[in-house]
N, C-alpha and C positions, 0 to 999 in steps of 0.2 A: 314191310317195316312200318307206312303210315299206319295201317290196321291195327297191328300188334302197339303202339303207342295211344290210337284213341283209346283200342279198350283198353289199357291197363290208365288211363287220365279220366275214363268214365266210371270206371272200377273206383279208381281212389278217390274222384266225387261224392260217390255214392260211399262210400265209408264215412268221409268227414260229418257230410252232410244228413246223414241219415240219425244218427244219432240226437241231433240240436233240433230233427221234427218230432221223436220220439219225448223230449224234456216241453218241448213245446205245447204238445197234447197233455202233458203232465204238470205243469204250470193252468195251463188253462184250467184244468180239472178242478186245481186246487183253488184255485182264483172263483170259481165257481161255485164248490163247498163254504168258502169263505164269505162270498156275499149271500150265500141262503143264509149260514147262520146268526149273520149281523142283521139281518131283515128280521128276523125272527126273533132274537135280543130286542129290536125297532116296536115289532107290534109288540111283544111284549111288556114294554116298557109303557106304550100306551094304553093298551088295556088298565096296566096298574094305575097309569094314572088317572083315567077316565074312575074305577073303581074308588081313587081315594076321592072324587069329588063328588061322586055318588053319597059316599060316608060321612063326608062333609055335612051333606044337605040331609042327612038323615033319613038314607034310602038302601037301605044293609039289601036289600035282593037286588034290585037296582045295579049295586056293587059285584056284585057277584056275579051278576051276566056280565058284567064288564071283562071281569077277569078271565071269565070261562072265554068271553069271546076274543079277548087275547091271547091266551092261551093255545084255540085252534086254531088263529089264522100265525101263530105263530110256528106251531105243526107242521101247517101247509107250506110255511116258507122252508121249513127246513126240506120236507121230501120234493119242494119242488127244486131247492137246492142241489139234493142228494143227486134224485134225475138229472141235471145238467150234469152234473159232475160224471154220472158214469157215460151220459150221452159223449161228452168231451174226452174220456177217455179211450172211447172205444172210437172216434174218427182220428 
């Protein structure tokens, strides 16, 4: 009888609780995607700005590696984004 009551208390454990680690993994995931692509809006945002002071000063190429250079570390935020995201969804 004790037997027959652990397992069906460890059964029904593992139902409630199984699911809230599964949304768990899936929140994380998302929380992950989310701060790559706010990092990524970040450099990009500073690159622009670095660019408009370049433009300012009357340095049009200057400007332009600005941009470019926000632009790929803004890339990088994102696929290193991407990567957590699926690393967190697959643990």
């Amino acid at each position: 009888m004790r037997s027959v009551l652990l397992t069906l208390l460890s059964f029904g454990a593992f139902l409630f609780f199984a699911p809230s680690v599964t949304l768990a993994g899936e929140a994380a995931a998302t929380m992950e995607a989310m701060k790559g692509e706010t990092k990524a809006t970040v450099e990009e945002a500073k690159g622009e700005a670095k660019a408009k002071i370049e433009e300012a000063q009357g340095n049009k190429m200057k400007a332009m590696g600005e941009r470019a250079k926000g632009k790929v570390k803004a890339a990088g935020e994102r696929a290193t984004g991407k990567v957590k995201e699926m690393k967190a969804k697959t643990e």
